[in-house]
MARNU-449307 format. One line per 5 residues: number of its first residue (from 1); for each residue x, y, z of N, C-alpha, C. Coordinates in steps of 0.02 Angstrom, whole numbers, m for minus. Example, Ala and Ser with C-alpha at 12.3 -4.5 7.8 and 13.67 -1.06 7.14 Angstrom:
# residues 2
1	660 m284 390 615 m225 390 660 m165 390  642 m112 354 684 m53 357 645 2 394
This chain:
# residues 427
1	m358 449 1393 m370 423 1326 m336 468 1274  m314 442 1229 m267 465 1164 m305 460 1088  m325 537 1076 m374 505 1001 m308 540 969  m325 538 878 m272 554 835 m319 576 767  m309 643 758 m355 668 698 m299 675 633
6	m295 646 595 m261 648 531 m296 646 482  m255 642 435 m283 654 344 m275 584 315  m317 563 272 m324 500 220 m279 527 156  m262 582 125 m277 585 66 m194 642 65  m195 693 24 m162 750 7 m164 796 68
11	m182 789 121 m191 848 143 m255 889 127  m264 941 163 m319 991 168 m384 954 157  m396 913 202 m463 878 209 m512 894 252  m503 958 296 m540 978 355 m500 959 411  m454 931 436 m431 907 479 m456 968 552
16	m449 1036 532 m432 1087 572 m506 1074 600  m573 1099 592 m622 1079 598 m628 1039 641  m631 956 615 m638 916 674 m616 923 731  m531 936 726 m495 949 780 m522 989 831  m539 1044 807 m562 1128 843 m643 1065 873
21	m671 1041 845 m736 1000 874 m713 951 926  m678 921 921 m660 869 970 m633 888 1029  m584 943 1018 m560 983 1053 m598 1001 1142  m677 1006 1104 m723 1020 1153 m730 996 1218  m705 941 1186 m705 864 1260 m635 827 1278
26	m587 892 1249 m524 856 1266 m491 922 1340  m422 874 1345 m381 916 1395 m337 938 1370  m303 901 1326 m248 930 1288 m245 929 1207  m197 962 1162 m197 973 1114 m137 977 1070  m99 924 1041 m21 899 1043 m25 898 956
31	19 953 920 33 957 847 100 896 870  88 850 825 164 814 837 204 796 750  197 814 717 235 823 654 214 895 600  276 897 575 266 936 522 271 1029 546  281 1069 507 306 1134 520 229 1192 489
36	267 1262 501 222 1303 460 224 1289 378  228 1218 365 215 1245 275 138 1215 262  101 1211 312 36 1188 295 m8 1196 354  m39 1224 339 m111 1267 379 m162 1235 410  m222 1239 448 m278 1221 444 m321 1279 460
41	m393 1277 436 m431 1317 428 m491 1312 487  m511 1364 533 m558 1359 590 m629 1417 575  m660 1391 583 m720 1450 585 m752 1434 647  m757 1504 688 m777 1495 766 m813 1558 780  m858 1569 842 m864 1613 854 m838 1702 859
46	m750 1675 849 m716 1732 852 m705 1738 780  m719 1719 738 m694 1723 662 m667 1679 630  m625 1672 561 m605 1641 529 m531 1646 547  m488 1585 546 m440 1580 564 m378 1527 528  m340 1539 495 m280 1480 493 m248 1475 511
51	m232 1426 545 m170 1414 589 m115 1376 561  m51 1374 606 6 1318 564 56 1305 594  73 1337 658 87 1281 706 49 1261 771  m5 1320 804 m33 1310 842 m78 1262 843  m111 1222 870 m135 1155 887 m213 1191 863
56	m263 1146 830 m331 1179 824 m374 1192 890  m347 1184 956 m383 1171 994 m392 1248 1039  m341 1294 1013 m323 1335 1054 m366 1411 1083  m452 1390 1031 m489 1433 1032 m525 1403 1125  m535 1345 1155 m545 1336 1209 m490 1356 1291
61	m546 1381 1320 m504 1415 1391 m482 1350 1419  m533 1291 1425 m503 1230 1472 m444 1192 1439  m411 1194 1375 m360 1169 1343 m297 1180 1347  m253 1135 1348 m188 1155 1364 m174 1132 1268  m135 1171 1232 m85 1182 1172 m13 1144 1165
66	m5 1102 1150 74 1066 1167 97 1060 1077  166 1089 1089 181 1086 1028 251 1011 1044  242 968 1015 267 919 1018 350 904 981  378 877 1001 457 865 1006 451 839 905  406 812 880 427 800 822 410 860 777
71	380 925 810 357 976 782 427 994 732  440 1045 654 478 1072 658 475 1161 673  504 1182 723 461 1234 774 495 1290 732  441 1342 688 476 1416 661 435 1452 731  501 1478 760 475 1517 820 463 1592 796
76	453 1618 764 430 1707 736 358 1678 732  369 1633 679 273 1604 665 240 1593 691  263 1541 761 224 1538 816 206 1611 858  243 1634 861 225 1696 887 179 1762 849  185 1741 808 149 1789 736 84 1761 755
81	71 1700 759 21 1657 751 m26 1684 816  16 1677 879 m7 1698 948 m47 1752 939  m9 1822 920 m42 1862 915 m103 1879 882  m96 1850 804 m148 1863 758 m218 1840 778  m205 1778 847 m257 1765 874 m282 1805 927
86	m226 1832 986 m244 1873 1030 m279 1937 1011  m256 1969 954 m262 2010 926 m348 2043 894  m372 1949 884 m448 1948 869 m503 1945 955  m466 1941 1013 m478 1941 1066 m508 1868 1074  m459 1841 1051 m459 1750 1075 m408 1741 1143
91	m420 1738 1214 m407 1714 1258 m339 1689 1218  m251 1727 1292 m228 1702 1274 m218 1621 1293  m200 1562 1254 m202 1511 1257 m146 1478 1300  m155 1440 1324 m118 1384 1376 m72 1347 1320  m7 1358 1314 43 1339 1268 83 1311 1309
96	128 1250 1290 187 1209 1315 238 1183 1239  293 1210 1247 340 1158 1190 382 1148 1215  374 1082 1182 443 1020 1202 501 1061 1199  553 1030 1247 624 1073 1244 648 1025 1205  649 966 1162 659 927 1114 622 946 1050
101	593 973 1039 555 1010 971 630 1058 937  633 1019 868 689 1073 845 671 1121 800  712 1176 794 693 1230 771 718 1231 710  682 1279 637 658 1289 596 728 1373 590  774 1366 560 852 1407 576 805 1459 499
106	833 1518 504 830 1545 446 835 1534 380  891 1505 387 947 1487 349 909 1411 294  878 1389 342 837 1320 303 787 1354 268  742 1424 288 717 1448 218 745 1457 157  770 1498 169 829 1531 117 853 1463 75
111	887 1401 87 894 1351 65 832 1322 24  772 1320 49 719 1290 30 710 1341 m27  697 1403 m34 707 1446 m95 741 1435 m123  816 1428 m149 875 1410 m141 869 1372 m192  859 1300 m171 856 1248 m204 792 1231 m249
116	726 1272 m235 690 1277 m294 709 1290 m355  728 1365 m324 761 1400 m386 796 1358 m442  837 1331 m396 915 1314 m443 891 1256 m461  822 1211 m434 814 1162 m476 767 1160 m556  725 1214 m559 689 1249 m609 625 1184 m620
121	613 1165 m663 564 1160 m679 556 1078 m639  609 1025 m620 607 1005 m584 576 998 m503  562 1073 m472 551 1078 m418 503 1038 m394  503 1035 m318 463 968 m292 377 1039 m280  405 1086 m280 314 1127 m275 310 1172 m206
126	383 1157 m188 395 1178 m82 351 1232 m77  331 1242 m6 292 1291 m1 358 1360 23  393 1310 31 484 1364 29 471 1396 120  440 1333 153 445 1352 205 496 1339 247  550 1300 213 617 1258 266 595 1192 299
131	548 1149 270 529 1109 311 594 1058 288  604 1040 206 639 983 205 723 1001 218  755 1073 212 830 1059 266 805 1062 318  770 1082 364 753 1066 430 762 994 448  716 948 413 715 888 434 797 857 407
136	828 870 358 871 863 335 935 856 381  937 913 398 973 936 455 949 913 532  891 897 533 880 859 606 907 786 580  905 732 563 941 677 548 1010 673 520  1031 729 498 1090 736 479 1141 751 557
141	1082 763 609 1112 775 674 1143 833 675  1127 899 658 1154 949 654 1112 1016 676  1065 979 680 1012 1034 697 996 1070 752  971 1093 793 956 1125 875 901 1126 887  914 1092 935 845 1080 977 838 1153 1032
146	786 1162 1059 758 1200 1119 790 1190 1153  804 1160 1190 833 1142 1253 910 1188 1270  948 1173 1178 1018 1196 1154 1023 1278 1172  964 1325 1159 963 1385 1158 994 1417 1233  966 1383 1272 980 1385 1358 1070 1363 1365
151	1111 1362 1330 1168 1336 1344 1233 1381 1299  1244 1429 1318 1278 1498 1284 1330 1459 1246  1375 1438 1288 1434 1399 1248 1441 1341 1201  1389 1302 1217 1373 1263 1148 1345 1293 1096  1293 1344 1109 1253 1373 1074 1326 1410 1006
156	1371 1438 1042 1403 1473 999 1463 1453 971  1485 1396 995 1516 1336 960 1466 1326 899  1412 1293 929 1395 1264 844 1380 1297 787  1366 1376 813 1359 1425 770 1393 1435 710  1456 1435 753 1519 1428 714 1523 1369 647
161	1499 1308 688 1524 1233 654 1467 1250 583  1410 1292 599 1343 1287 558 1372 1319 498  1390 1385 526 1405 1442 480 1459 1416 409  1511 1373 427 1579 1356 396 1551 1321 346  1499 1277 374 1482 1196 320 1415 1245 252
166	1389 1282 302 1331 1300 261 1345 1363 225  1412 1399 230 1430 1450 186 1476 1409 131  1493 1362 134 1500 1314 75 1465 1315 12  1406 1280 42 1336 1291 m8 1342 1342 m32  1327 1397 15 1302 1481 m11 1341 1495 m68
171	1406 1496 m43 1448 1513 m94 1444 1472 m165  1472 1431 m150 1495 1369 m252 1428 1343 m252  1368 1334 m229 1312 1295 m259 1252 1362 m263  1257 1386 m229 1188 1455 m238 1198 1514 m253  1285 1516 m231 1302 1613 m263 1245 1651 m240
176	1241 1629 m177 1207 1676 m114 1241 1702 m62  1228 1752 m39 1255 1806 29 1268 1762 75  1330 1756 130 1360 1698 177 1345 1710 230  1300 1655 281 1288 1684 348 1346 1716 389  1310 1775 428 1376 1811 472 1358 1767 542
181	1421 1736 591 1388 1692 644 1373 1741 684  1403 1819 679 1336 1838 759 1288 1862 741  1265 1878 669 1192 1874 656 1152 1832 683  1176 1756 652 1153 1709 674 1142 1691 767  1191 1706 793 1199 1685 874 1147 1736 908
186	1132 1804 876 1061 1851 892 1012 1818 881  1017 1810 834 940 1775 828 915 1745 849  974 1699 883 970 1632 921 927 1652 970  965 1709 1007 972 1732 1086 890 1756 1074  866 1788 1020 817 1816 1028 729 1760 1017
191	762 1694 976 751 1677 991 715 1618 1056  775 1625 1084 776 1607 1156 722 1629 1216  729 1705 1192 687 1760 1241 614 1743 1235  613 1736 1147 525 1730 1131 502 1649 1162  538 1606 1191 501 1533 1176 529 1512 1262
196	568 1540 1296 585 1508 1362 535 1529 1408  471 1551 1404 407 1551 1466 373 1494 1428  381 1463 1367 320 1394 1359 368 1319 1370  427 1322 1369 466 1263 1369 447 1247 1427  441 1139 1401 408 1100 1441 443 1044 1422
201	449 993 1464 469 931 1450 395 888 1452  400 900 1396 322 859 1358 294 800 1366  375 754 1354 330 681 1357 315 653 1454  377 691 1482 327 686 1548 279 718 1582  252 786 1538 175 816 1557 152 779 1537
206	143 732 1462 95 697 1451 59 618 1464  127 598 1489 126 532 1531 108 551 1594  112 613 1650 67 614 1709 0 627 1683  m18 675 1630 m87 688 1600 m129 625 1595  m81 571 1561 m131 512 1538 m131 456 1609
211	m95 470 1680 m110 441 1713 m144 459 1768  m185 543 1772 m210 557 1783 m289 571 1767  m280 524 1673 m344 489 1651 m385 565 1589  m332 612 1607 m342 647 1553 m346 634 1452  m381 677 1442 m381 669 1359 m350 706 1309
216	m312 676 1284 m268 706 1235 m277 686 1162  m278 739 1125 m304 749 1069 m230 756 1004  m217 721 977 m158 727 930 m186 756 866  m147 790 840 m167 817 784 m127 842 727  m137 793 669 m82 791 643 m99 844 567
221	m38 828 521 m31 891 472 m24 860 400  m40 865 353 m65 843 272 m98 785 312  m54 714 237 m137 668 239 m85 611 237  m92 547 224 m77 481 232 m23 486 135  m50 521 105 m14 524 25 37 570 27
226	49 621 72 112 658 88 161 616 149  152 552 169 212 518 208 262 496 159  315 511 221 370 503 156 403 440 138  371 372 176 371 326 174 302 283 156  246 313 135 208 288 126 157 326 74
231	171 356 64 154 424 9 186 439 m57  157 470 m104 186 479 m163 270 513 m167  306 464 m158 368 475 m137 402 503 m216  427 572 m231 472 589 m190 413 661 m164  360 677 m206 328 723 m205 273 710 m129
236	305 720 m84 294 718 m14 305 748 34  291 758 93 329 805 150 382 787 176  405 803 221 506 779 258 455 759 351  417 726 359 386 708 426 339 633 419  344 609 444 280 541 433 218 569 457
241	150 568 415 96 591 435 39 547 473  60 493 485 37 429 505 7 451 595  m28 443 598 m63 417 664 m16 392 709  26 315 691 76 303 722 107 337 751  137 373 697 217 452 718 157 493 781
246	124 484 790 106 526 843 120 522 930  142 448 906 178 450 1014 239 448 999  289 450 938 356 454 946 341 550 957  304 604 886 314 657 894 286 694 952  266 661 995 226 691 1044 276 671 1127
251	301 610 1112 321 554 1152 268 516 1199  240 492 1183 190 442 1233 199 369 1199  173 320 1245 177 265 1213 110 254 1158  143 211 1129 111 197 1068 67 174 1066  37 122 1128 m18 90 1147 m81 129 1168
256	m49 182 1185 m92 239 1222 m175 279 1175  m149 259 1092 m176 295 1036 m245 241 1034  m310 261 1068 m363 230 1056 m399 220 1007  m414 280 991 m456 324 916 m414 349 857  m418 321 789 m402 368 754 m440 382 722
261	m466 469 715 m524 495 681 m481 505 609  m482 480 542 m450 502 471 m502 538 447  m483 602 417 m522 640 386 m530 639 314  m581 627 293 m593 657 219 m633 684 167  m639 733 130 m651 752 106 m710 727 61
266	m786 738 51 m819 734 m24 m807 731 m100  m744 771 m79 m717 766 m161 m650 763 m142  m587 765 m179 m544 767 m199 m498 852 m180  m452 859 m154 m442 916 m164 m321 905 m134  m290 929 m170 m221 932 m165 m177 1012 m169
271	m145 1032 m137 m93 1077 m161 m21 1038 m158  12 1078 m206 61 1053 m252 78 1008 m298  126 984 m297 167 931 m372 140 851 m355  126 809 m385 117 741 m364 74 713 m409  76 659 m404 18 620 m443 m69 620 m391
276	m105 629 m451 m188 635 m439 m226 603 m472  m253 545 m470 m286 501 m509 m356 557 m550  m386 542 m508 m453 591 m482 m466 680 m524  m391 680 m531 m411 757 m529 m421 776 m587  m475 847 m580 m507 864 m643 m479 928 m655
281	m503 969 m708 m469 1044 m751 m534 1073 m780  m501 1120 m799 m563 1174 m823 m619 1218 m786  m672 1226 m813 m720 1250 m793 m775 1179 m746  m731 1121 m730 m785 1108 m690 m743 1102 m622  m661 1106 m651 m635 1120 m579 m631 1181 m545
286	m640 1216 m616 m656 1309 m598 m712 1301 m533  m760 1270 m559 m841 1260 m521 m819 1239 m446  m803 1175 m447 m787 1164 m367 m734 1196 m326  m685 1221 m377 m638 1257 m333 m700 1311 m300  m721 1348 m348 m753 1406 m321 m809 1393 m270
291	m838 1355 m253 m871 1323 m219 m860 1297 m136  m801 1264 m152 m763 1231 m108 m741 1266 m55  m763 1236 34 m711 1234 95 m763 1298 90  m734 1346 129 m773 1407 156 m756 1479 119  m765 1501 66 m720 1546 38 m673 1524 m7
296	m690 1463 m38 m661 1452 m102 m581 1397 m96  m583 1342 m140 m521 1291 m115 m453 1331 m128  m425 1361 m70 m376 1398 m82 m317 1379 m18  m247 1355 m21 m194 1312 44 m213 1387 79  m226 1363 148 m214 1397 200 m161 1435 232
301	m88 1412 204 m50 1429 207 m1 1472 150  m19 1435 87 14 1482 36 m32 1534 7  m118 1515 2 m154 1551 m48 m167 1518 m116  m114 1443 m108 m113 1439 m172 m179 1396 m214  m219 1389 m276 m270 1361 m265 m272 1275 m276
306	m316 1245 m240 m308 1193 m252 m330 1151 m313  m275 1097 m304 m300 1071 m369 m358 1027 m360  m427 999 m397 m469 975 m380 m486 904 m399  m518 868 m387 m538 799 m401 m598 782 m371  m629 722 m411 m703 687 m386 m672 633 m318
311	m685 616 m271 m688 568 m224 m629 525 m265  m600 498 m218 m534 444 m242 m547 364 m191  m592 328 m205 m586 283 m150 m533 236 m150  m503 214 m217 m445 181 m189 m401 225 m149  m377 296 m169 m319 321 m120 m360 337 m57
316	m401 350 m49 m463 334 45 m432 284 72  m460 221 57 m438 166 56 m382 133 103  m322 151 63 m281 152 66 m225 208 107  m269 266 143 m260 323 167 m291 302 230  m340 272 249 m372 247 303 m334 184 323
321	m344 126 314 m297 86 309 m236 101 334  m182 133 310 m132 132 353 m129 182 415  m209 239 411 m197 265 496 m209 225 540  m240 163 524 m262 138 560 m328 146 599  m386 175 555 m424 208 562 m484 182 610
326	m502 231 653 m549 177 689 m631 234 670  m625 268 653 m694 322 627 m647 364 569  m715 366 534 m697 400 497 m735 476 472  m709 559 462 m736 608 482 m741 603 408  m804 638 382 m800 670 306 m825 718 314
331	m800 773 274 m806 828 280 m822 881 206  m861 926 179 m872 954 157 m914 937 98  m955 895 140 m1018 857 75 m1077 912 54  m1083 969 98 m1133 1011 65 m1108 1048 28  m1059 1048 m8 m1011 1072 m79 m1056 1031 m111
336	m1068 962 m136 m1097 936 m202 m1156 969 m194  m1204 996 m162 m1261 984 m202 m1278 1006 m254  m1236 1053 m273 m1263 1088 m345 m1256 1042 m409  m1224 987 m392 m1230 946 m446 m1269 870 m464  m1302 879 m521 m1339 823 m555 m1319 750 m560
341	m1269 744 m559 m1216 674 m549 m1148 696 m518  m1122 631 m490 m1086 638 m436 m1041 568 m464  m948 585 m518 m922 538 m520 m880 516 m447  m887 437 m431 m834 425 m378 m802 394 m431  m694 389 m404 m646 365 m426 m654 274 m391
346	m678 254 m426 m652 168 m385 m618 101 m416  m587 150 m455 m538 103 m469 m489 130 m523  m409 111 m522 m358 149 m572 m365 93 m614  m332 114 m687 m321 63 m746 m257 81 m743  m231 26 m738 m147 49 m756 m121 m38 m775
351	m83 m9 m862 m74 m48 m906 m103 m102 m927  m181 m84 m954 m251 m123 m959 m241 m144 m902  m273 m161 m859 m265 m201 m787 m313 m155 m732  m380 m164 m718 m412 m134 m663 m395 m145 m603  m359 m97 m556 m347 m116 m474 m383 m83 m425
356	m402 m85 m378 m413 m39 m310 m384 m47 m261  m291 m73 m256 m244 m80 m236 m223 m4 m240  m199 27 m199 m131 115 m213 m75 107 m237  m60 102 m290 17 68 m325 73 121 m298  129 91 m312 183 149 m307 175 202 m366
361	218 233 m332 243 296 m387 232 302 m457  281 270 m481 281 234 m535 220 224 m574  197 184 m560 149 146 m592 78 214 m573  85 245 m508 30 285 m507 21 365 m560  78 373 m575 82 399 m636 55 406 m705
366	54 308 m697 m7 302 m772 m42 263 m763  m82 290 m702 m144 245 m694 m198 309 m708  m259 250 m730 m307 313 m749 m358 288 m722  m419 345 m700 m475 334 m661 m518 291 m668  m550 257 m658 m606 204 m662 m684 246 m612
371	m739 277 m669 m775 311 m616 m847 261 m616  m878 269 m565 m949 268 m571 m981 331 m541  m1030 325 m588 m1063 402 m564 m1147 393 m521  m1153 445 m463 m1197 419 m439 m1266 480 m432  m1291 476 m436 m1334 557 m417 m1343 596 m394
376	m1352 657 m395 m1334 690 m335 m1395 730 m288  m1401 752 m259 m1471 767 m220 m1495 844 m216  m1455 882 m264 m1479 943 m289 m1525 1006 m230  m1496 996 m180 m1516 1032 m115 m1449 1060 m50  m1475 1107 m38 m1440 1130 27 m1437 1071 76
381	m1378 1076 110 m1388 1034 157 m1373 1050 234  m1350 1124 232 m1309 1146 290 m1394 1155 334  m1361 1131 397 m1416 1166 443 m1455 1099 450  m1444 1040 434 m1479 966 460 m1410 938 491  m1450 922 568 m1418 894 617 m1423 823 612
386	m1472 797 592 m1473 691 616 m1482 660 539  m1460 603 536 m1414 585 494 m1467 551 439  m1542 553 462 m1616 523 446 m1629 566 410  m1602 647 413 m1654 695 367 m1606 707 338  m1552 685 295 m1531 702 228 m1561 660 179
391	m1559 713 115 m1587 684 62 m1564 601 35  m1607 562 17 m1576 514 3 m1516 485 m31  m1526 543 m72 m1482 518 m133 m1420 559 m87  m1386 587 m48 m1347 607 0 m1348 562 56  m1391 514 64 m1363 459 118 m1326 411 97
396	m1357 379 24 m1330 336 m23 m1258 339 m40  m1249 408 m55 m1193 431 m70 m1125 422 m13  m1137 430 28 m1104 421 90 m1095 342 109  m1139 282 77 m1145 240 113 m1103 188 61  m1113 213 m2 m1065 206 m66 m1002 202 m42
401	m971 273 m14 m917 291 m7 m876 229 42  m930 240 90 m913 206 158 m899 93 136  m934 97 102 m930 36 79 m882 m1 32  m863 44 m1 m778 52 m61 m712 49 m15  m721 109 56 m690 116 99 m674 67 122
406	m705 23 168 m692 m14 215 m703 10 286  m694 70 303 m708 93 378 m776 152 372  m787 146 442 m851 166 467 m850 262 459  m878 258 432 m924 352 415 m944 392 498  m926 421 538 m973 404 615 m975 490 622
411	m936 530 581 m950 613 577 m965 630 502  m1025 671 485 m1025 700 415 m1021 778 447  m977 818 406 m968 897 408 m1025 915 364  m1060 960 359 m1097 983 305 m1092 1066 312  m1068 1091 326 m1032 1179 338 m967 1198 349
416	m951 1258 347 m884 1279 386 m897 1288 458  m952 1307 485 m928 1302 569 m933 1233 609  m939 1252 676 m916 1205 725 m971 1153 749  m1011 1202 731 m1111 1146 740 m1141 1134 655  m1087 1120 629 m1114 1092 580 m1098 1042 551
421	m1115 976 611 m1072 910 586 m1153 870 609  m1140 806 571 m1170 760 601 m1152 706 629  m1165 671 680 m1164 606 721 m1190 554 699  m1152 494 684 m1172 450 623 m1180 378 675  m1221 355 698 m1205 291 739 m1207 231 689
426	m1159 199 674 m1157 124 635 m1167 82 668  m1179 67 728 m1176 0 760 m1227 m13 742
């Protein structure tokens, strides 16, 4: 069986969490889009943890780790990553990557800086991790895959072909330092050294896995509003975050995807540039930031803080909806209680006109919130297991949500660790 844990929304919805929970009862554990420019956050017995390319699953001994062919693979990070975990005396982990997973070149940082810079106040918000020349350069067909590193003479042919086109740039567009190609062809090599004991041909471990009736756990990276085809385009990621993209980035068939768990959030929460219906300022976003996730709403990966908002059910909605959602996880509802009312977003105004449709771009720009506000239940909530002993006005709230939504509520998070979820039966 094939479940798929993704995001409804912006990203940073708990995804890591569930994952690391589900994890429990899986066999495998397959990142299949997206690079180190976005994190997830674990709290476990061994400590607090962010990860960003390793799979959330990798705190379990019975789990195998598969970093998947649509991954974009920064191999130092992965390895940075390895350690920072070994390092806390987390069992080292059962790792496999696709020899089709392409790699994340130096050179696409440096660019991703690069082109912030030089675009100024324009910038799309990058976390300047190389994700969008990466992908750029993987469809542009220029890129290197794993597999390429194992092959000396191509390897240093294209070095060459890389170096010529992309000291172009350096030079007349960035008036930056010009790659040297045997810098580059080291790195390669050394790259090579760090990643040839996990190379795997993935999509056929995971097609004997699933006909051997094993469970595989996909796990994907931002939310349904960072696809770059279905998301606040242009202020988006360079990967499709969709549930779907998960048997092309993984390679399994597509039929295979039973479950999709979409995650989201109690409130509202985004890092970087984009449109936010929802989102609030000041001292009451001061309040929930500070409040928020485990140690305050801060990207896992940059530090940077998040921006905040009340619940968004049209972009839910509409975030669920196209994962194709078959449960739905929410996560970080024992954040409200400190408050007396509780606005939900359910509906945009854009150009007099009330919708709970997700408009394009465009139009989502000047749409403005439509709230109702509901009460809030002014109590702790961490530390209740069954779904009967939350406060009412915290069941309501949930059932609100769930009802604006369209899909079924069947996990509530109410903590940062791993036993602090609840089991929601709707039938």
């Amino acid at each position: 069986m094939v479940k798929a844990v993704v995001g409804a929304n912006w990203g940073d919805e708990g995804k890591g969490k569930i994952t690391d929970m589900l994890a429990q009862n899986a066999d495998i554990i397959v990142r299949f889009q997206g690079g180190a420019n976005a994190g997830h956050t674990i709290v476990n017995n061994y400590g607090k943890f962010a990860l960003h390319t390793l799979p959330s699953g990798v705190f379990y001994d019975h789990t195998t780790s598969v970093i998947g062919n649509g991954v974009a693979l920064n191999i130092p990070v992965l390895f940075d990553e390895i350690k920072s975990i070994t390092d806390k005396n987390v069992p080292m982990p059962k790792i496999k990557v696709s020899d089709r997973a392409q790699i994340v070149m130096p050179y696409h940082i440096l660019f991703d800086q690069y082109e912030e810079e030089r675009l100024g106040k324009a910038s799309f918000g990058s976390t300047k991790s190389g994700i969008a020349p990466f992908y750029s350069d993987k469809y542009a067909k220029v890129g290197y895959q794993v597999s390429e590193l194992f092959d000396d003479e191509l390897l240093k042919e294209k070095v060459a072909r890389t170096c010529e086109s992309k000291n172009v740039l350096l030079e007349h567009l960035y008036h930056k330092p010009l790659i040297d190609p045997d810098d580059l062809l080291e790195t390669l090599h050394s790259y090579r050294d760090m990643i040839a004991p996990y190379v795997c041909d993935v999509s056929s471990y995971l097609w004997n896995a699933l006909k051997e009736g094993k469970t595989i756990l996909l796990e994907g990276q931002l939310g349904t509003l960072k696809d770059p085809d279905h998301g606040i385009y242009p202020m988006v990621t360079s990967s499709s975050t969709l549930a779907a993209y998960g048997a092309i980035g993984a390679g399994i068939p597509a039929q295979s995807i039973e479950q999709v768990v979409t995650v989201c959030k109690a409130y509202s929460s985004a890092v970087g540039a984009g449109a936010f219906v929802s989102e609030i300022f000041g001292d009451e976003a001061d309040e929930l930031r500070r409040r928020g996730g485990d140690g305050g709403e801060f990207g896992a990966t940059t530090g940077r803080p998040r921006r905040m908002g009340w619940f968004d059910c049209v972009a839910s909605k509409y975030g669920c909806r196209m994962q194709g959602t078959t449960d739905v996880a929410f996560t970080v509802l024992d954040v409200l209680g400190y408050l007396d009312e509780i606005p939900v977003c359910v509906g945009y105004e854009i150009d007099g006109q009330v919708t709970t449709d997700f408009p394009v771009t465009h139009l989502l720009e000047k749409a403005k919130p439509v709230y109702k506000t509901l009460p809030g239940w002014k109590c702790d909530i961490r530390g209740i297991r069954k779904y009967e002993d939350l406060p009412e006005n915290c069941r309501n709230y949930i059932e609100f949500v769930e009802k604006e939504i369209g899909f079924p509520i069947t996990m509530i998070s109410n903590g940062p660790g791993r036993e602090d979820i609840i089991y929601r039966d709707v039938n």
